[in-house]
VEXMI-538060 format. One line per 8 residues: number of its first residue (from 0); their letters; for each residue x, y, z of C-alpha. Coordinates in steps of 0.25 Angstrom, whole numbers. Layout:
BEGIN
NUM> a> X,Y,Z; ...
This chain:
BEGIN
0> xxxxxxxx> 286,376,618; 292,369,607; 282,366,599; 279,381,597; 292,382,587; 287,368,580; 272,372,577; 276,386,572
8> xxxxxxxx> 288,381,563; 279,371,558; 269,382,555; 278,390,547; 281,378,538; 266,374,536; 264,390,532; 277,388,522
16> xxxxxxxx> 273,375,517; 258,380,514; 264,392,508; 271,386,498; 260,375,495; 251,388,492; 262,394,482; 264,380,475
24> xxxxxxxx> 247,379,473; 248,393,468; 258,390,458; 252,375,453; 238,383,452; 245,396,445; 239,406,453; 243,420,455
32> xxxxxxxx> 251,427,444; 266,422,440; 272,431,451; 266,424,461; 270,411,455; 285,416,453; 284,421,469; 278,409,472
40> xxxxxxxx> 288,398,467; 299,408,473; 295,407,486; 291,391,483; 308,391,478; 313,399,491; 303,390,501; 313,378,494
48> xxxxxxxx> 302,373,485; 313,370,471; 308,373,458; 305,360,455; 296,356,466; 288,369,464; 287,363,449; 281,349,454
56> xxxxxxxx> 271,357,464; 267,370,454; 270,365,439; 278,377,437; 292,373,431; 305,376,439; 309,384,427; 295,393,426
64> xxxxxxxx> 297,394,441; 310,402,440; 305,411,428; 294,416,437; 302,417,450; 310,426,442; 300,434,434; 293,436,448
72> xxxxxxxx> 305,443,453; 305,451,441; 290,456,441; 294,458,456; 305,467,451; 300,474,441; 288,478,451; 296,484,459
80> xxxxxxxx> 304,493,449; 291,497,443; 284,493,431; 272,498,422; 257,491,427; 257,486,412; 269,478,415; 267,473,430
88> xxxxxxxx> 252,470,426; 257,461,414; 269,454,422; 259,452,435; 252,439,424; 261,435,413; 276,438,410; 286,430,418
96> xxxxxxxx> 294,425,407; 295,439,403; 298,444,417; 308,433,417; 318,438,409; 319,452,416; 325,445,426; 340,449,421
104> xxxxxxxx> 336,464,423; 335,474,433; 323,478,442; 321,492,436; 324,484,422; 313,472,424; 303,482,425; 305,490,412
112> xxxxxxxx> 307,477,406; 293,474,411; 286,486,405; 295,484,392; 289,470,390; 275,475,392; 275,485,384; 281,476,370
120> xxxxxxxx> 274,463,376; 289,459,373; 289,445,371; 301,434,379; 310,435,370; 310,449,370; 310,451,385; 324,442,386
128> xxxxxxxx> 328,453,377; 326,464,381; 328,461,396; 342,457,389; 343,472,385; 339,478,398; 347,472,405; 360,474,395
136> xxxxxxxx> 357,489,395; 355,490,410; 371,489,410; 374,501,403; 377,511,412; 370,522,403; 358,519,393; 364,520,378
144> xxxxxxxx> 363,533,371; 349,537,367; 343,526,378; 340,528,391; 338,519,402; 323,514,400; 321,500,397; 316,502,383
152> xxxxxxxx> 327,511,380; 334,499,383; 327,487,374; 326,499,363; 345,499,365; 346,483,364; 337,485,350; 345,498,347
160> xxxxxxxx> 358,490,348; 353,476,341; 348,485,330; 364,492,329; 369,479,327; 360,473,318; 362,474,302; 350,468,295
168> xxxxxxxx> 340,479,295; 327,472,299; 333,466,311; 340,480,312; 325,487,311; 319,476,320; 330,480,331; 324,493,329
176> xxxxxxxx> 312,493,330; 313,486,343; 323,496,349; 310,506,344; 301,498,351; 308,499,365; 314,512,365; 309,520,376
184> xxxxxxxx> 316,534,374; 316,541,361; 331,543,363; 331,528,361; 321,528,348; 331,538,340; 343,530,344; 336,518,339
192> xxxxxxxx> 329,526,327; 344,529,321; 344,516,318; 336,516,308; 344,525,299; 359,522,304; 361,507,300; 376,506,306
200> xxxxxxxx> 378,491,311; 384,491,326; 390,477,327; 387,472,342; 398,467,348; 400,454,350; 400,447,365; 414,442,371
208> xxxxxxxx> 414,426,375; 414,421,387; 427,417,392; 423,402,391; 433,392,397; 431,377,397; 439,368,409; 447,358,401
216> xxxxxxxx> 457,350,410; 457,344,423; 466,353,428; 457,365,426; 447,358,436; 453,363,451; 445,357,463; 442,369,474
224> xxxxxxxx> 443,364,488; 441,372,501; 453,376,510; 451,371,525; 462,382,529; 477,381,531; 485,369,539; 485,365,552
232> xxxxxxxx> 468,365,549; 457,364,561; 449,350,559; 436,357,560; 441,367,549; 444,356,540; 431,348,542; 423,363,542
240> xxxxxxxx> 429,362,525; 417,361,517; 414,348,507; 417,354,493; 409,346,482; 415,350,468; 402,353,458; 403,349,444
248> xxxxxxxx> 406,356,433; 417,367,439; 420,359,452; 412,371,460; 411,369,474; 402,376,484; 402,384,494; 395,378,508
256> xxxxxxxx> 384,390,509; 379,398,498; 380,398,482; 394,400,481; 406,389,477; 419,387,474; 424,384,459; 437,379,453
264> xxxxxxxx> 444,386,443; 456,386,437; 466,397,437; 466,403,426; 472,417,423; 458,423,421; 453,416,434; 466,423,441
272> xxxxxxxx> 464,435,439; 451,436,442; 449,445,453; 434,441,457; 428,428,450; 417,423,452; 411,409,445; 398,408,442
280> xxxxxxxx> 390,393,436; 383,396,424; 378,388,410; 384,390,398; 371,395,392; 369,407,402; 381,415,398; 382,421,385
288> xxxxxxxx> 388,416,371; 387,404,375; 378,392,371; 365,394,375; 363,381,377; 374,374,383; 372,367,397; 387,370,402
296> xxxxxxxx> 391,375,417; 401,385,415; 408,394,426; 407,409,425; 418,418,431; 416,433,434; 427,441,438; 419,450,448
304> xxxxxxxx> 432,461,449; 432,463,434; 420,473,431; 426,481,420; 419,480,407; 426,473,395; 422,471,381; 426,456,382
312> xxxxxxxx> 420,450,394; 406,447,399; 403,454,415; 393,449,425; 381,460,428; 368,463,434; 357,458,426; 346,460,438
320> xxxxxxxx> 349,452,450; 357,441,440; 372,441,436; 374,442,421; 384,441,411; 383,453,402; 397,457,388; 395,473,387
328> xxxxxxxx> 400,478,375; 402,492,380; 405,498,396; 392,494,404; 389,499,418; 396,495,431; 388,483,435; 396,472,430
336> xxxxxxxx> 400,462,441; 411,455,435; 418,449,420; 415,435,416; 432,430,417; 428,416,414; 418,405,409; 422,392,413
344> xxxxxxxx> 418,378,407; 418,365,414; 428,355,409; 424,343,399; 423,332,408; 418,318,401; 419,308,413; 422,316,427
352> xxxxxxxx> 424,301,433; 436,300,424; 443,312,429; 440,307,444; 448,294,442; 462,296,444; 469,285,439; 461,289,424
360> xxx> 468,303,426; 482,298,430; 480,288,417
């Protein structure tokens, strides 16, 4: 009777095991299309495969694994909402990069996205663009005046307001003609045809700064530790209090189960009066207007209970199924989750040994 349960779990594991040796020869021998390599190393990464290993067994590079993970979930996507058979014909063999960055877009979107680049054969570069101008104009709660909702109505507004702001008339007449090229409705084509004869210069304006602070002294460095409960204390409630190892660089500390953690921060006026904050790890180079390349972890703080637009700050939003960060210059729709209150630098530390000797701090 006991051996019934060992052979059959034993069986389940032989089928798992040769499954994933058949997705791994199917990726080192490139069959199939790019879909199926993107669906494979998914469920080789779910089945606890890491990237890296699948990289030493397939040749396909963690990074390259990612992109087509993710432009696999797009093509999924925009399946689903419905595209042209031009458009899923072409994706189905080449196109991931492309696919890639539409990730930051809508379902419904994704797909006219998808058309719009089959139809130009847009280039990369021009793909991160536009995907950029869907998604900006996704959060107006009403199309602009003479454009309607259609995704080259849309691409044909970015140009339209690139153009406004532009005084050197080639660039100007290049902006244009773009804006020509997209436009879908002919409501958008007039809008964009005055233009050429009204040459009035509508400076964009410029995007607020982060509200960047750096941690200077020590005593800007609080420790977090848990509360066991109040005094006289159960022994088994004491020793149920979990270990709490600080991590580097903001002392964050995590929870036992889960993705979430504990962070330290000082109490500030702006951190007081926040209603809802929430942190969030990010690099310096993933947030706007600043360096690009700069390898710093900073701390992001969103205020979750202030969701009234201002001109001065940047908001989290939808940008598909991803949090964003997005500076409106004028009223946008209801979907913003929060205002950025805070962006935190880690303290200068040039021998953290020193700093843990105490007789060198009483000195």
């Amino acid at each position: 009777m006991t051996s019934t349960p060992s052979n059959h779990s034993d069986g389940h594991a032989t089928t798992a095991a040769s499954d994933q040796a058949a997705l791994l020869q199917q990726l080192r021998r490139k069959q199939g299309t790019w879909v199926a390599w993107g669906q494979a190393c998914q469920t080789l990464q779910k089945a606890g495969l890491s990237p890296q290993k699948i990289f030493e067994e397939t040749g396909f590079e963690p990074i390259q694994q990612n992109q087509i993970i993710v432009a696999a979930q797009v093509y999924a996507s925009m399946l689903a909402a419905g595209v042209s058979e031009q458009a899923r014909s072409h994706f189905q063999q080449r196109g991931s990069d492309l696919l890639y960055e539409l990730r930051i877009l809508s379902q419904s979107d994704r797909a006219q996205a998808a058309d719009l680049i089959v139809q130009h054969s847009l280039e990369i570069e021009q793909v991160r663009e536009i995907a950029k101008a869907l998604r900006e104009y996704s959060y107006s709660e009403q199309p602009p005046t003479g454009f309607t909702k259609h995704a080259g109505d849309a691409v044909a507004y970015h140009y339209w307001r690139l153009a406004r702001q532009q005084a050197d008339l080639p660039k100007r007449s290049r902006l244009i003609a773009q804006g020509l090229r997209f436009a879908h409705s002919g409501s958008a084509r007039e809008q964009i045809e005055k233009l050429l004869l009204d040459f009035t210069v509508v400076k964009a304006k410029p995007a607020p700064k982060l509200p960047i602070y750096r941690l200077e002294t020590e005593t800007e460095l609080p420790r977090l530790i848990p509360v066991a409960g109040e005094w006289p204390l159960p022994t088994e409630a004491f020793k149920a209090v979990p270990v709490t190892l600080a991590e580097e660089p903001f002392g964050l500390v995590k929870f036992a189960e889960g993705p979430g953690a504990w962070v330290p921060v000082p109490g500030w006026q702006v951190i007081l009066q926040a209603e809802d904050p929430v942190g969030i790890l990010a690099q310096a180079r993933q947030l706007p207007g600043l360096d690009p390349n700069a390898t710093e972890t900073v701390l992001l703080v969103i205020d979750r209970a202030q969701r009234d637009w201002r001109a001065d700050s940047y908001f989290g939003v939808e940008a598909g199924d991803r949090l964003d960060l997005q500076w409106f210059d004028a009223q946008p729709s209801d979907r913003l989750l929060g205002r950025v209150i805070l962006v935190i630098r880690p303290k200068r530390i040039l021998d953290e040994d020193y700093t843990r000797e105490l007789w060198q701090i009483d000195e």
